[in-house]
C-alpha positions, 0 to 999 in steps of 0.5 A: 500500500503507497503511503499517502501525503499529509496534507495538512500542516504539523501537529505542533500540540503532538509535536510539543507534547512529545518534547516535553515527554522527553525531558518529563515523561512523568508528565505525560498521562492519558485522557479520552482524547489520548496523551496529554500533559500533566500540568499539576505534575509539570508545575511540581517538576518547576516547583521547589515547593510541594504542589497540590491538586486533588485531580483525578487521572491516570498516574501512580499516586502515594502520600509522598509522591510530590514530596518525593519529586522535589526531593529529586529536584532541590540542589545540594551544597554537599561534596565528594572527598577524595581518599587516597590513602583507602583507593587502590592505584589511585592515580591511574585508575578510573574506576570508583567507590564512593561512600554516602548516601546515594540521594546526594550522590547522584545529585553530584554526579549530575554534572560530571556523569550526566549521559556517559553512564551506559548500564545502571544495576541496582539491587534496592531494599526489597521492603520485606518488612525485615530491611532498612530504607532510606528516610529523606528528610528534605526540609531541615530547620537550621540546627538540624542541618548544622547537626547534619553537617559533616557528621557521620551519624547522619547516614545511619540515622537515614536509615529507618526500619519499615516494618509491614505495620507501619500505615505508609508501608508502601508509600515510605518506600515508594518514596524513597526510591522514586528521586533516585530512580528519576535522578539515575535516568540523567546519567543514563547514555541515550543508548543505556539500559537499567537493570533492577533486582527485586522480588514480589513485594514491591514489583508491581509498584517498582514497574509503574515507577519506572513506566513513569519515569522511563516511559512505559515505551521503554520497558524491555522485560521482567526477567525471572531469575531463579536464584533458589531451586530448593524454593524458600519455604518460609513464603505462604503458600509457595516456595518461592524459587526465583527474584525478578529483574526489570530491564528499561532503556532510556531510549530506542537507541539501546542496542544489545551486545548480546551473550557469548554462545555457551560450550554446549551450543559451540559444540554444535557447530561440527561442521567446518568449510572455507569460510568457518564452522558451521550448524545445519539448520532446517530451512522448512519452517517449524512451528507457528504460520508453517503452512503454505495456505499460511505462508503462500509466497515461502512455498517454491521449490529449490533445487539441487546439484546432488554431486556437490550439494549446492542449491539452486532457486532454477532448475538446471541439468546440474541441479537437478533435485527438486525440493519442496518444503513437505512436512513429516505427513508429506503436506505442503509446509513453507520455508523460512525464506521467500525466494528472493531471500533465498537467492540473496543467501544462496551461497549458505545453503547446502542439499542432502539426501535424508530418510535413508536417501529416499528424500532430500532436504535444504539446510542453511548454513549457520556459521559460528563467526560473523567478521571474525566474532563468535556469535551472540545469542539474545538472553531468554526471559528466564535466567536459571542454573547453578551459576546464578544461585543464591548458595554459589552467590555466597560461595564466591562472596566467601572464597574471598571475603571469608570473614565478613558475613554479608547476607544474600550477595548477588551472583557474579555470573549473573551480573557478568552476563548482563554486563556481557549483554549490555556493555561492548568491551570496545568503549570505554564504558561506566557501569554504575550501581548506586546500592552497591552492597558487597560490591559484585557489579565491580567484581563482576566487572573486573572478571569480565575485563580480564575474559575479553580484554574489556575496558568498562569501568565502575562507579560503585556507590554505598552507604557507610551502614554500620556493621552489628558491633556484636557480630564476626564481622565487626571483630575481623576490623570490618565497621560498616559494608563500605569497608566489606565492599571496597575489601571485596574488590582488592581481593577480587582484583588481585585474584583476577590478576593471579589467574590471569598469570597461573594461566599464562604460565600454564601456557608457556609450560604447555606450548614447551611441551609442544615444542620438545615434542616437535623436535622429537618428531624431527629426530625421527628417521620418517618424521610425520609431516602432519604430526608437525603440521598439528603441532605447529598449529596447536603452538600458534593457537596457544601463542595468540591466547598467551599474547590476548592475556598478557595485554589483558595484565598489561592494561587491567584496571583493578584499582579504584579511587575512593569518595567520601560524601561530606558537607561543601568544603565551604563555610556554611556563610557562602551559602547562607549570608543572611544567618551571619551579622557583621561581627562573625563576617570577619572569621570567614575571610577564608570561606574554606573549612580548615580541615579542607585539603586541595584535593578535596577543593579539586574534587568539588571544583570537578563536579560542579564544572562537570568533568568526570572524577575519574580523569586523570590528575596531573601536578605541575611546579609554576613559580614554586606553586602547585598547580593541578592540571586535569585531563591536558588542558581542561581544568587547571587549578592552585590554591597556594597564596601569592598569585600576582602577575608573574604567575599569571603569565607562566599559566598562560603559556600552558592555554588551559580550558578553565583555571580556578583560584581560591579568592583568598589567594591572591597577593592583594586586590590589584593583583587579583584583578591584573592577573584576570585582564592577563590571561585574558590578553595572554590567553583568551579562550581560558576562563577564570574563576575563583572560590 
């Protein structure tokens, strides 16, 4: 059927309505005359303040809801601070473990991360009755903020039972993970896709938080991961055997990588031509429309050249077998092709006789690589096996981290493959789990790297939640999950490493192996030219896998810079001067705290201009300064006092992006103010700031 021309002008309400649907998809709902904008929901996403409105529609509504979207939206004065002497390879590594709550930190994150992340997994509090949830207290008087400040009791007492009594069982939770929810869908990549492990008791709710945040549009699946074949006998009624998993995209740009073939489906590719190994695959279609009354065009004869087994869409004297797609009671089925297709994919066709000879049959040809890659396979709705169970969870949590009692770890194998799946190995990609745990997305995504040569990087995020101070766990040197998680990824990372290396090793002894035996061979009399051959080609098979996994070692990234959340590095005057008179002003004439380092200033000037903390640092020397310089020329800052003139123009020979100073630093006003007309003369297309 031709497509007919519109002629009428644009739909521009459609067309406005889809902008804002974009940028709001919360706020898009439906009436009788089909989707239309929220206005009481789009004020709310415009407003500080907690907007009312009883109008009924269709949506997901709670007590808390509103509360919950202008916790999303209100800013924060809060900062990352670097900790050296807890990361590991803290230089050069671009992985990251930062400890706070996750609310503040994602709202951090906003600048530096916002659409670079490409896989968000999450694994939240499942609201069992049992657990904890965050409660976000978003309007703080002024002595409950200054209690706040700085302290860590702040993060546990964040933390608050919800016991299955409580009269906002539901809606508390609801509450809490909606902001965090909305305020992840920023950082996700056009192209990224969010995975979130839960179970029965929030589910149903968790979906349609996501179908309002994501867009119902974007859901991919409700994975069922079957995580306990014994079932869990203290559930009602059913022994509940499996967890579910929500897969959304934030738009159809996503595009899966998909999962490497498994050992037993290698196998069945058993045959091998010039092109590669190869599967035979029925070309009859089977199961579902296979009739030819239902598939009329994919019912024609192919026809083939018995000696050679090629096949052919015309009948000639060499191919001269014809073959129609009959089904086993001899009726008239179809192929899985139309014929034009079929000629167009002729070359991946092979005839056989079948049925004792009696018969013939066409097969395509299914081949094992395409462009030198093994094939991948879409993952299935169902994720089951052993590697996938809780018990082996905990046996690989255990095998490294011993001491540390840590309840229900999620499977590296699970993880592994939805990392597989969604995230090429080409890019450097960032995988972000902000409820991070005993840290498996960060093991799982070491392990990975080290199996296909992969540069993704983490970015793992966890509350200091205490440790019972009565347990094992707190007796081995273990205070909060925090501590477990970032010892969980030294021991998997040195672990990753060894393997690799007992590996190489295990094939150098190997490959010595093959070589004696390939001179034996030569001492003999009639030495066997095709033993040789084989040999050869055993040694320069293990050759290249020994060359794969030395670079895999050479560039491996274990390490991990650590964050930790903590109050702004400035005064608390510089974010609210009304609360101070002229007497106390004068304490402030630096508004920086005095336990404040340069690196905690470099970190927060980083997430506020937007650049990634994992980029790398650098430390120049200019007129006996320290001077940062951060990614070449993007940012350069110094703290030291005593700019003037001098130092300016030095700077400027280096062109930086940006440059940022402490205000205090300068040498006196006239200098402060000569030093911003020379790096605009000197260096125009840098911009200076101060804090």
């Amino acid at each position: 059927m031709l497509d007919k021309l519109t002629l009428q002008s644009p739909d521009l309400v459609s067309e406005n309505i889809q902008k804002i649907a974009t940028l709001f998809p919360n706020c898009v709902t439906e009436t009788a005359n089909g989707k239309a904008i929220d206005f009481d929901q789009l004020r709310q996403e415009l407003n500080p303040d907690i907007v009312e409105s009883t109008k009924e529609r269709y949506r997901l509504e709670w007590p808390g809801k509103r509360e919950a979207i202008v916790t999303a939206n209100l800013p924060t004065t809060k900062t990352l601070r670097p900790i050296k002497e807890e990361s590991v390879d803290f230089d050069n590594t671009q992985n990251l473990y930062i400890e706070g709550d996750n609310l503040e930190v994602l709202k951090l994150l906003q600048e530096s991360y916002l659409g670079k992340i490409k896989m968000i997994y999450i694994d939240p509090p499942y609201n069992t009755g049992n657990d904890f949830i965050y409660k976000d207290n978003f309007v703080q008087d002024k002595a409950q903020f200054e209690f706040d400040s700085g302290l860590k009791d702040e993060y546990n007492q964040r933390l608050v039972p919800n016991s299955e009594s409580n009269g906002r069982y539901h809606s508390d939770w609801l509450t809490m993970i909606y902001p965090r929810l909305k305020l992840a869908r920023n950082l996700l990549k056009d192209d990224g896709v969010l995975f979130i492990s839960i179970d029965d008791n929030e589910v149903h709710n968790l979906k349609k938080v996501c179908d309002e945040i994501y867009g119902e549009i974007n859901f991919v699946a409700d994975i069922c991961v079957v995580n306990n074949l014994k079932g869990r006998n203290d559930k009602r009624y059913i022994a509940t055997a499996n967890e579910r998993l929500l897969m959304y995209v934030k738009t159809d740009f996503y595009e899966e990588v998909g999962l490497r073939l498994p050992d037993t489906r290698i196998n069945e590719f058993n045959n091998e031509d010039n092109i590669g190994k190869y599967r035979e695959l029925g070309l009859r279609k089977r199961g579902g429309a296979d009739t030819r009354q239902a598939r009329p065009n994919m019912f024609f004869p192919l026809f083939v050249n018995p000696k050679t087994g090629e096949v052919s869409v015309e009948k000639s004297d060499s191919f001269s077998k014809e073959v129609l797609p009959r089904k086993s009671d001899n009726s008239d089925g179809c192929w899985r092709w139309g014929k034009e297709t079929a000629r167009l994919k002729i070359k991946t066709l092979i005839g056989r006789a079948v049925s004792g000879g009696s018969k013939w049959d066409v097969f395509e040809k299914d081949y094992l690589e395409t462009d030198g890659e093994l094939r991948k396979i879409k993952p299935k709705s169902v994720f089951s096996g052993t590697s996938y169970s809780t018990d082996r969870a905990t046996k690989e949590y255990r095998s490294l981290l011993s001491e540390a009692e840590f309840s229900s770890p999620k499977s590296v194998s699970m993880l592994s493959d939805l990392i597989e799946y969604a995230v090429p190995n080409i890019n450097s990609e960032i995988i972000l789990d902000f409820f991070s745990g005993s840290a498996t997305t960060a093991h799982a995504t070491l392990k990975l790297n080290a199996e296909d040569n992969g540069d993704r990087r983490f970015i793992m995020v966890q509350l200091p939640e205490s440790v019972d101070m009565s347990s094992n766990t707190y007796k081995a040197g273990f205070k909060n999950i925090c501590e477990i998680g970032k010892e969980r990824i030294r021991r998997a990372g040195i672990s990753i490493s060894n393997e690799l290396k007992e590996e190489v090793q295990r094939l150098g002894q190997e490959k010595e192996k093959l070589i004696a035996e390939i001179d034996e061979e030569r001492s003999e009399i009639l030495p066997s030219i095709e033993k040789i051959d084989e040999l050869n080609t055993r040694i320069e098979i293990i050759s290249t896998s020994i060359d794969f996994k030395n670079n895999t070692l050479s560039h491996l990234d274990t390490g991990f810079r650590v964050f930790r959340e903590d109050s702004s590095n400035m005064q608390d005057v510089y974010y609210k001067p009304q609360d101070y008179n002229q007497q106390n002003l004068d304490l402030f004439a630096n508004n920086i705290k005095p336990d404040r380092t340069p690196q905690d200033l470099l970190a927060q000037i980083m997430l506020i201009w937007g650049l990634p903390l994992h980029y790398c640092i650098e430390t120049l020397s200019i007129q006996d300064k320290k001077v940062f310089k951060i990614a070449e020329n993007s940012l350069f800052a110094c703290f030291n006092d005593g700019i003037d003139e001098a130092f300016a123009k030095e700077i400027a020979t280096y062109h930086p992006l940006r440059i940022v100073f402490n205000d205090a630093s300068f040498k006196d006003d006239t200098a402060k103010e000569n030093v911003k007309q020379l790096l605009k003369q000197l260096s125009p297309l840098t911009e200076m700031k101060v804090i």
